[in-house]
ZAZALUM-60534 format. One line per 4 residues: their letters; for each residue z, y, x of N, C-alpha, C. Coordinates in steps of 0.02 Angstrom, whole numbers, m for minus. Layout:
REM residues N
A> Z,Y,X,Z,Y,X,Z,Y,X ~ ...
REM end
This chain:
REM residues 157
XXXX> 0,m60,41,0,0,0,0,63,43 ~ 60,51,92,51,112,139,m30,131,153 ~ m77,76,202,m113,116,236,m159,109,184 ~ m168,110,121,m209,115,66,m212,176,59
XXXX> m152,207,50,m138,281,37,m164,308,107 ~ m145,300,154,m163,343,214,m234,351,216 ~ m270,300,196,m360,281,184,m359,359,161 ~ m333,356,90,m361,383,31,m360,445,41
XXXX> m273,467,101,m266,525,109,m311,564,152 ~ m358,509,209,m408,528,251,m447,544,216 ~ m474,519,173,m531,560,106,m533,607,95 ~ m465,626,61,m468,677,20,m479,740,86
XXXX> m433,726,134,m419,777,183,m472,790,224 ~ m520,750,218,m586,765,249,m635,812,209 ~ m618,805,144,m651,844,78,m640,921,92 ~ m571,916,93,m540,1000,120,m558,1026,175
XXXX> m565,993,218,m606,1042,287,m671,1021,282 ~ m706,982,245,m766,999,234,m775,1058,195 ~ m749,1074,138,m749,1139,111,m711,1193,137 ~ m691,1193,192,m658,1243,221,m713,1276,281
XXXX> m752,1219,283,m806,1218,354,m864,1243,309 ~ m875,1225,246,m946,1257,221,m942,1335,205 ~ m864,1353,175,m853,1427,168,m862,1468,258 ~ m840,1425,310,m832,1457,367,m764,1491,387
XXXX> m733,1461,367,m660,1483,372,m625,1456,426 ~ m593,1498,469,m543,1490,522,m495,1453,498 ~ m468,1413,512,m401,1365,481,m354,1313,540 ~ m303,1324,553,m276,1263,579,m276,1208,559
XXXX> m288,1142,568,m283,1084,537,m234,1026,587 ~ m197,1005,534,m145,953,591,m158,884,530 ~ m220,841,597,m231,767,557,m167,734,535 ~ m108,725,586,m69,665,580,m31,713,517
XXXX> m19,758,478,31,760,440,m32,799,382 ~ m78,796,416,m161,794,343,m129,868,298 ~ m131,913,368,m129,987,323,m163,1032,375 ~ m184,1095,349,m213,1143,342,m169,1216,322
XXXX> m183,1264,365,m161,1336,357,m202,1392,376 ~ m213,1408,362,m269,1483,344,m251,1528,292 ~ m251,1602,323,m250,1662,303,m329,1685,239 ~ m326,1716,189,m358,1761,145,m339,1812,123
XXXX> m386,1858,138,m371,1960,149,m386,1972,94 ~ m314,1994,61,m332,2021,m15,m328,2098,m7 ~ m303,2122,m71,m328,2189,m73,m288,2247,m40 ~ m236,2223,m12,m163,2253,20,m149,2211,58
XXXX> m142,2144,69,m124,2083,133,m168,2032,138 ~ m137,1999,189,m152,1933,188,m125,1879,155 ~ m165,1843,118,m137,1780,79,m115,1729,137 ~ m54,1680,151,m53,1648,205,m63,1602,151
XXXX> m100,1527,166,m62,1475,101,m84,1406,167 ~ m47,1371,145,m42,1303,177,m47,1248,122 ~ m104,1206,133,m91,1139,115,m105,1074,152 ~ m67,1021,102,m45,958,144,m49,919,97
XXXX> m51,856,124,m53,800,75,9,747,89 ~ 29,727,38,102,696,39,56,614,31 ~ 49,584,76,51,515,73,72,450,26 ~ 137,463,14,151,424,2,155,446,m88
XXXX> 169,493,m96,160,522,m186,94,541,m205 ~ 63,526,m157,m31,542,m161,m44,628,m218 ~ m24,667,m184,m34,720,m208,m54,804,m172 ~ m63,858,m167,m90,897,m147,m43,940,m144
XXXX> m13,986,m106,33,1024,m96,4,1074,m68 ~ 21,1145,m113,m20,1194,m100,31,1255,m82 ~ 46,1288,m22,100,1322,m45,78,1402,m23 ~ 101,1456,m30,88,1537,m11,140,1570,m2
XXXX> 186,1578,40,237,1627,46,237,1692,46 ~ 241,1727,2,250,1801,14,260,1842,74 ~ 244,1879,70,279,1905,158,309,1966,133 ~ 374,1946,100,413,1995,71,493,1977,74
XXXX> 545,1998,63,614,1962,71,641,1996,14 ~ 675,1960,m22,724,1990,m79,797,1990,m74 ~ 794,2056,m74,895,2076,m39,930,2026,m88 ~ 991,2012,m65,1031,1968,m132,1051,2008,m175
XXXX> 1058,2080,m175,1071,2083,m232,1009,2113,m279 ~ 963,2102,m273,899,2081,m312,871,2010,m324 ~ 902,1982,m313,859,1893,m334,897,1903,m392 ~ 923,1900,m446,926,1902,m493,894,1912,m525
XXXX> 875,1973,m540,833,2013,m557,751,1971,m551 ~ 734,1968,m482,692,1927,m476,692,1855,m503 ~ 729,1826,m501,731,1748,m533,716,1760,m601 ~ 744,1822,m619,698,1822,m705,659,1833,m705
XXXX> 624,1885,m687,551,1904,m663,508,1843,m661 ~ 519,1800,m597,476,1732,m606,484,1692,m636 ~ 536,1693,m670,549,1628,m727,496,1663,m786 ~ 515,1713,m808,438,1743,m860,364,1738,m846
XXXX> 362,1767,m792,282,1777,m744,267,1675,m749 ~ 332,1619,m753,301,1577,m750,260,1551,m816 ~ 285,1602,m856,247,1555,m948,215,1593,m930 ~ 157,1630,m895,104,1681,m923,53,1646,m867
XXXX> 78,1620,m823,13,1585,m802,2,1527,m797 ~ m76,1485,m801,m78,1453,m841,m79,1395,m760 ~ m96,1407,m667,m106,1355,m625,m71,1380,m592 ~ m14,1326,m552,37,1344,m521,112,1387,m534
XXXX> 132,1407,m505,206,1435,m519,233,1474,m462 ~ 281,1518,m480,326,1574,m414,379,1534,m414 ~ 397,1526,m354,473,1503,m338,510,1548,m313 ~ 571,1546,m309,605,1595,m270,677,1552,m245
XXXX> 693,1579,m173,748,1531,m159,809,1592,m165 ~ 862,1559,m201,878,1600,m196,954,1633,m159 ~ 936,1592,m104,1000,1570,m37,955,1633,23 ~ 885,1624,45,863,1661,78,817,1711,54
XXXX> 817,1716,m16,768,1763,m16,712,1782,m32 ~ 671,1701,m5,585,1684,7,543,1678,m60 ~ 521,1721,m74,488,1697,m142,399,1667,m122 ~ 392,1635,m161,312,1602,m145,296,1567,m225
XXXX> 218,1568,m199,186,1528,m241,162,1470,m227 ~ 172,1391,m282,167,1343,m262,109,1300,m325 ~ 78,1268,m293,30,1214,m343,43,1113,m319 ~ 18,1088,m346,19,1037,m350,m15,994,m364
XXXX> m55,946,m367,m98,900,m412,m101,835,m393 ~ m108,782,m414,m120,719,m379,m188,707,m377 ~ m194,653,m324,m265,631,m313,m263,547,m301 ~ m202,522,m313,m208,451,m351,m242,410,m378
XXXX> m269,360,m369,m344,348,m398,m387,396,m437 ~ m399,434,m365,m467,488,m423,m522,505,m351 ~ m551,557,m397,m616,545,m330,m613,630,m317 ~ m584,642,m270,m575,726,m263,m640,760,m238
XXXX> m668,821,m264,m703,840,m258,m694,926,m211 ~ m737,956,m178,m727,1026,m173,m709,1069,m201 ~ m715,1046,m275,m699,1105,m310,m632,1105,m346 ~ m619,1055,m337,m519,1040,m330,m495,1098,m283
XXXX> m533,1118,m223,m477,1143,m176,m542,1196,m189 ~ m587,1235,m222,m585,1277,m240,m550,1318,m282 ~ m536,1279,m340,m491,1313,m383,m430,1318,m372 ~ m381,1265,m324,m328,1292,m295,m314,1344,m268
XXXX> m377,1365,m215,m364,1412,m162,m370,1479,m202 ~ m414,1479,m247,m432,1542,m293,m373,1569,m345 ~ m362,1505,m368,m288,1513,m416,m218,1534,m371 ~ m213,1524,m304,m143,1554,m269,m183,1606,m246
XXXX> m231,1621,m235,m256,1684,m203,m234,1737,m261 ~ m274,1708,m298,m278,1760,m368,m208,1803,m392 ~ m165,1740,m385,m95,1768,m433,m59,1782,m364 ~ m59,1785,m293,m14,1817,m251,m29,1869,m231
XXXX> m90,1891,m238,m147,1941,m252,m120,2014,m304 ~ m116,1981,m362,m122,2012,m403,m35,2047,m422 ~ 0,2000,m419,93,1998,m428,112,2020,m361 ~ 92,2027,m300,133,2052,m249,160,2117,m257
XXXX> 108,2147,m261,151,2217,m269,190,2206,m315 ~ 206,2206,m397,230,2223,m430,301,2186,m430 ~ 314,2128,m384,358,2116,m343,405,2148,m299 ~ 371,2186,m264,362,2256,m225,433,2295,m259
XXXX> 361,2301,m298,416,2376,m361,463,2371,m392 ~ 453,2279,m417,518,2276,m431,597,2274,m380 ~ 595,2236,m341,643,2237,m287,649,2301,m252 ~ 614,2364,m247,627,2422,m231,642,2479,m283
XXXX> 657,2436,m335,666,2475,m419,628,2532,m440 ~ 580,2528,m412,518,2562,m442,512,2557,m514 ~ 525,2498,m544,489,2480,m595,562,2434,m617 ~ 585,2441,m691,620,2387,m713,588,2328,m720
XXXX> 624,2287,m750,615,2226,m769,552,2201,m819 ~ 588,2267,m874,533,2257,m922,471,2291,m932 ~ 485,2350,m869,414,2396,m853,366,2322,m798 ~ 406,2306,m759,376,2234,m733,358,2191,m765
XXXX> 354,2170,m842,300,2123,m895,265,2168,m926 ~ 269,2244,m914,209,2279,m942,142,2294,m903 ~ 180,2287,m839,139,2272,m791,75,2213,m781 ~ 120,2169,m806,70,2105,m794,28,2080,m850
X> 40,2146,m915,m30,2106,m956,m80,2134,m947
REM end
């Protein structure tokens, strides 16, 4: 079963830097743990996002860390923030830890008997681009109280 999965995970992971190689994209890639990290320049930063493939749960791990820190006495505040922002979108989710601070965006999918295609890790990369893209700042504003809470969901329709 193990090296069934490891097969499968060589597949898929070959799929991803094949589509990472047809866009032309700079990327780190580390075979033995079958992940990938590369930067995308949005409209104010860089998107960092990393993915990897979990072997043994045969699934896709997509992750984007903010490059922002939330004082403690704003994660509150923020943990509501992303607990809302999470019913409004419809791929992936914001996490926030809330011991250090780190807020990010995370996806997921399995590839378990299936036949992964490019456009799996197109729409991943587009969907964390999109929403860390689009919510960073207003992240921003919120943790610098620019903006309340609820001026921050007026924000995001």
């Amino acid at each position: 079963m193990e090296n069934d999965n490891v097969v499968q995970a060589s597949k898929v992971f070959g799929t991803l830097c094949s589509y990472l190689d047809d866009l032309k994209w700079h990327y780190e890639k580390n075979e033995e743990s079958f992940s990938v990290k590369f930067d995308v320049r949005g409209k104010d930063l860089d998107v960092s996002i990393v993915i990897r493939l979990n072997t043994d749960l045969q699934i896709v791990y997509l992750s984007s860390v903010l490059p922002l820190h939330v004082p403690e006495d704003r994660v509150l505040e923020l943990a509501l923030a992303v607990n809302g922002l999470n019913t409004m979108i419809t791929g992936g989710y914001f996490l926030i830890d809330c011991f250090d601070g780190e807020l990010e965006f995370r996806m997921t999918t399995s590839y378990a008997d299936s036949v992964v295609g490019k456009e799996l890790f197109g729409y991943m990369i587009s969907t964390a681009f999109e929403n860390v893209d689009r919510y960073n700042d207003r992240f921003v504003f919120l943790i610098k109280e620019v903006v309340s809470l609820r001026d921050f969901f007026r924000l995001t329709d």
